[in-house]
Backbone as numpy.savetxt, mean C-alpha at the origin, in Angstrom:
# Nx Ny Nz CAx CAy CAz Cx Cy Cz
11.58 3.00 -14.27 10.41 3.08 -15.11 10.85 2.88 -16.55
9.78 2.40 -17.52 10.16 2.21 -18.65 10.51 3.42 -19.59
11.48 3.28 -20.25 11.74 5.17 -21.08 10.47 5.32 -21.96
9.82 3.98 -22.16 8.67 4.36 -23.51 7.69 5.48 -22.59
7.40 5.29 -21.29 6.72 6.31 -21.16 7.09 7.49 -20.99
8.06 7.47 -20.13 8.45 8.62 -20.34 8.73 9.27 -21.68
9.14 8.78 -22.51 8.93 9.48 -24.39 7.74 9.57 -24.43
6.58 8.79 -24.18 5.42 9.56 -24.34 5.17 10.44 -23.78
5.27 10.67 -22.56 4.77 12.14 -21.81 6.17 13.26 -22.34
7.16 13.00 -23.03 7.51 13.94 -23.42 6.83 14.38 -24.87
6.73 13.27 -25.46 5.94 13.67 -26.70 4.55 14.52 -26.72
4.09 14.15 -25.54 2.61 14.22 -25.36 2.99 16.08 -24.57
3.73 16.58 -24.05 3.97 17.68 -23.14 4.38 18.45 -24.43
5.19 17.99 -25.64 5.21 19.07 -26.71 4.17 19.17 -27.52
3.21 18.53 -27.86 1.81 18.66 -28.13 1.34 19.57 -27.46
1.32 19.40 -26.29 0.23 19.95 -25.53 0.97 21.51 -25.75
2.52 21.84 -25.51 2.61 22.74 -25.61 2.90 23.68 -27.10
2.06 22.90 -28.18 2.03 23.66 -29.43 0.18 23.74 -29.53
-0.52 22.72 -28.20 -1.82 23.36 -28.61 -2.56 21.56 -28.73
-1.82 20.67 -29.32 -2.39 19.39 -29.59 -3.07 18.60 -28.80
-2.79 18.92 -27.71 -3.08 18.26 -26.53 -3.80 19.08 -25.19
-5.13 19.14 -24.70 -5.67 19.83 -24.13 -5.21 19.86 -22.50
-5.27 20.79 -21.89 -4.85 20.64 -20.23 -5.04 19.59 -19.45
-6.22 19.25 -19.73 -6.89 18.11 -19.03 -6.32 16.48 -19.19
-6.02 17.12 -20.62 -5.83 15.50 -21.18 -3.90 15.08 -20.61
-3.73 16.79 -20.82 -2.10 16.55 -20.78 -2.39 16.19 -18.88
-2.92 16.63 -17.86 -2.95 16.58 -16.37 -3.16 14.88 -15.73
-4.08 14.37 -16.98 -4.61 12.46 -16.74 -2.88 12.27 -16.98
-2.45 12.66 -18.30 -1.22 11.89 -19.35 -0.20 11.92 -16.90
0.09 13.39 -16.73 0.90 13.29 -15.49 1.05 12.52 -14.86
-0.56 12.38 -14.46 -0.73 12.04 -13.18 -0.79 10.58 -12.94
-1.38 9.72 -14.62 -0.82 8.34 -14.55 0.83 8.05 -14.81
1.55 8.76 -14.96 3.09 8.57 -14.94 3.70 8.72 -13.95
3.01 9.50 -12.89 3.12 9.58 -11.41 2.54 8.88 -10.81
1.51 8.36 -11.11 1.48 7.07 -10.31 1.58 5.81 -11.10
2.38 5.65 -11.97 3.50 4.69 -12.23 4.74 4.45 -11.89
4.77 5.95 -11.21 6.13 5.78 -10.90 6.11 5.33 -9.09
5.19 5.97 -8.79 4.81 5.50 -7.30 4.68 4.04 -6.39
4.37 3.08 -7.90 3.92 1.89 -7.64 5.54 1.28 -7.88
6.28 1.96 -8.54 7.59 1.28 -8.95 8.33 1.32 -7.49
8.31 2.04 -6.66 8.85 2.48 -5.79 8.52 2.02 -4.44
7.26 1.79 -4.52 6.29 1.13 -3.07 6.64 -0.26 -3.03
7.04 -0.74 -2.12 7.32 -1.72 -1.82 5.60 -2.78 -1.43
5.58 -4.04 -2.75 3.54 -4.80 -2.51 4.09 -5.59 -0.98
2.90 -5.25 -0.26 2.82 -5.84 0.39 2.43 -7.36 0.35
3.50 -8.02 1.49 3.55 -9.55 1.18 2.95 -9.84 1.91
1.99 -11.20 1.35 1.19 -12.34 2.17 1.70 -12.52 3.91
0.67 -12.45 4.63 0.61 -12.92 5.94 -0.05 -13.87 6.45
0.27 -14.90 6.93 -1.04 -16.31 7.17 -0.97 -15.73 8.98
-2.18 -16.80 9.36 -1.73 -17.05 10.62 -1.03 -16.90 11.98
-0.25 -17.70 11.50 1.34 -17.62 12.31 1.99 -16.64 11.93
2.07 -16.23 10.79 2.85 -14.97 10.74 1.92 -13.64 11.51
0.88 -13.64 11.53 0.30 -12.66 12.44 0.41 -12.89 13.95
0.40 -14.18 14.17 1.06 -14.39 16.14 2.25 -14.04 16.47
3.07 -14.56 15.38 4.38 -14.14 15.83 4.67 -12.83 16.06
4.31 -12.22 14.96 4.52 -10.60 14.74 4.05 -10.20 16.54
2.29 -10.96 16.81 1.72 -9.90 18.21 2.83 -10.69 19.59
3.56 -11.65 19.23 4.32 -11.99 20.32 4.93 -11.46 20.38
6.01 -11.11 19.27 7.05 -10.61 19.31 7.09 -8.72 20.12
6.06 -8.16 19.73 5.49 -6.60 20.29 4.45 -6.96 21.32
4.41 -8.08 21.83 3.58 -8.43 23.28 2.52 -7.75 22.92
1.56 -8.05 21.84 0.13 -6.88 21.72 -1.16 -8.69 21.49
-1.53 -8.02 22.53 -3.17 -8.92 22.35 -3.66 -8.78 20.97
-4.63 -9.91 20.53 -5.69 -9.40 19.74 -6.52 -8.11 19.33
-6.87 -7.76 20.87 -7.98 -7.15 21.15 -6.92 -5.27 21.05
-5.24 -5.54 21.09 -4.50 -4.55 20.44 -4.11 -4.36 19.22
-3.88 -5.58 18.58 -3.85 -5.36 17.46 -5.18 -4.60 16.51
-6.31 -5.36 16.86 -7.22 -4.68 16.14 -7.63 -3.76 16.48
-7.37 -3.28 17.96 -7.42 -1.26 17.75 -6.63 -0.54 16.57
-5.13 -0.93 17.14 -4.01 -0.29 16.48 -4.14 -0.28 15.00
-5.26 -1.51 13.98 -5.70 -1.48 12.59 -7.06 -1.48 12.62
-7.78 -0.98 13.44 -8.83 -0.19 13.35 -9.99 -1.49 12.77
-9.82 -2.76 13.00 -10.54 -3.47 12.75 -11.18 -4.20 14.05
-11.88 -5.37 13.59 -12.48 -5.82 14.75 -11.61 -7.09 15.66
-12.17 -7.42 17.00 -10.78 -8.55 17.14 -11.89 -9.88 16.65
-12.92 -9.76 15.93 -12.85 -11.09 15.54 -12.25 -11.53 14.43
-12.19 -10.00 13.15 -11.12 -10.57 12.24 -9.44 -10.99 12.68
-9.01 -10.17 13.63 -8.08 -10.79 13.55 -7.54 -11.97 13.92
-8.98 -12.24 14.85 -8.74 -14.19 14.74 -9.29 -14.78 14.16
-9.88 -14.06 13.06 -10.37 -15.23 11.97 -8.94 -15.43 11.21
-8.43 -14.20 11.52 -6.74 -14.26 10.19 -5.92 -15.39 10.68
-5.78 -15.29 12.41 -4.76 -16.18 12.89 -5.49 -17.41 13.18
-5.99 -17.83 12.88 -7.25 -19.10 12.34 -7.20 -19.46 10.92
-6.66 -18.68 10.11 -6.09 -18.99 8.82 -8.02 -18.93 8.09
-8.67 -18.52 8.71 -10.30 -18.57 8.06 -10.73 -17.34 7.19
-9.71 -16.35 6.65 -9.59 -15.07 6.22 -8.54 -15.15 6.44
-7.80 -14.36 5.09 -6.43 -13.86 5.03 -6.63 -12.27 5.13
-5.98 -11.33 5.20 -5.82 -10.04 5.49 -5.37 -9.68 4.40
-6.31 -8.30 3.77 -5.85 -8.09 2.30 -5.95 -6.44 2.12
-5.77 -5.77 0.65 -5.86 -4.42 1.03 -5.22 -3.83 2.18
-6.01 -2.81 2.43 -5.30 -1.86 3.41 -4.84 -2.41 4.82
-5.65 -3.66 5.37 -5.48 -4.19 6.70 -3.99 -4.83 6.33
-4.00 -5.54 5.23 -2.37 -6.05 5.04 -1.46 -5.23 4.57
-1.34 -3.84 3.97 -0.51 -3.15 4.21 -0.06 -2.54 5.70
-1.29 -2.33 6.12 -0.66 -2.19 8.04 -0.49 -2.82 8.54
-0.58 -4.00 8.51 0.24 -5.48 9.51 1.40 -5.67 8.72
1.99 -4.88 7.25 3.38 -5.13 6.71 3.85 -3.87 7.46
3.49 -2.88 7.70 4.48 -1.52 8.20 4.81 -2.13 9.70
3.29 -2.58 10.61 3.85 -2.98 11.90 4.68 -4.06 11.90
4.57 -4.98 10.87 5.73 -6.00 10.91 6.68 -5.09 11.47
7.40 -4.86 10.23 8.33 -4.06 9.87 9.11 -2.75 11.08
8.27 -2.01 11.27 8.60 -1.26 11.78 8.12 -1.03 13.58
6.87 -1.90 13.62 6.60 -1.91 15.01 5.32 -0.97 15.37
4.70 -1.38 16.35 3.93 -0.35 16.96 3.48 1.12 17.05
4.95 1.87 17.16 5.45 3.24 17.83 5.04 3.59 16.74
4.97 3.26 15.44 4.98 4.19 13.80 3.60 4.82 14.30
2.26 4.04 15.31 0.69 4.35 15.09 1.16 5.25 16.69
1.45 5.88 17.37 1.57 6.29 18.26 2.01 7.67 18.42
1.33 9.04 18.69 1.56 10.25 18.49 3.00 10.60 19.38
């Protein structure tokens, strides 16, 4: 992370603790430095076309009609994705990067 912020939230935490800076204001100042730091750390999820979504359900032998249980969507998006007619974005493409990645078993009690 960059030190400028962090000097600000230190600057901003001795304010607050001589009075300059109100609870509230000092709790926003945190909680966006924590989630700056969160985003530094999270790995963005990368683009998936198509083929990269078949391969992935070949490779874990999962139908359509499994995949879009296992991401809680419908199976016509996911052949609109592997149809390249919709790409997968947000939260549906962060969970087709973990199942890349890690497989099936991660959604499985």
């Amino acid at each position: 992370m960059a030190a400028n912020i962090k000097e600000l939230q230190a600057m901003a935490k001795g304010l607050h603790e001589h009075g300059g800076i109100e609870d509230a204001t000092m709790a926003r100042i945190n909680a966006r430095v924590a989630a700056k730091e969160l985003r530094e750390r999270v790995e963005k999820a990368h683009p998936m076309d198509g083929a990269d979504i078949q391969i992935m359900r070949s490779r874990y032998k999962m139908s359509q009609s499994s995949l879009a249980y296992v991401l809680n969507m419908s199976v016509e998006s996911v052949s609109k994705w592997e149809r390249n007619e919709k790409k997968p974005s947000g939260a549906a493409l962060r969970l087709l990067n973990l199942l890349d990645q890690k497989g099936p078993d991660i959604f499985v009690r």
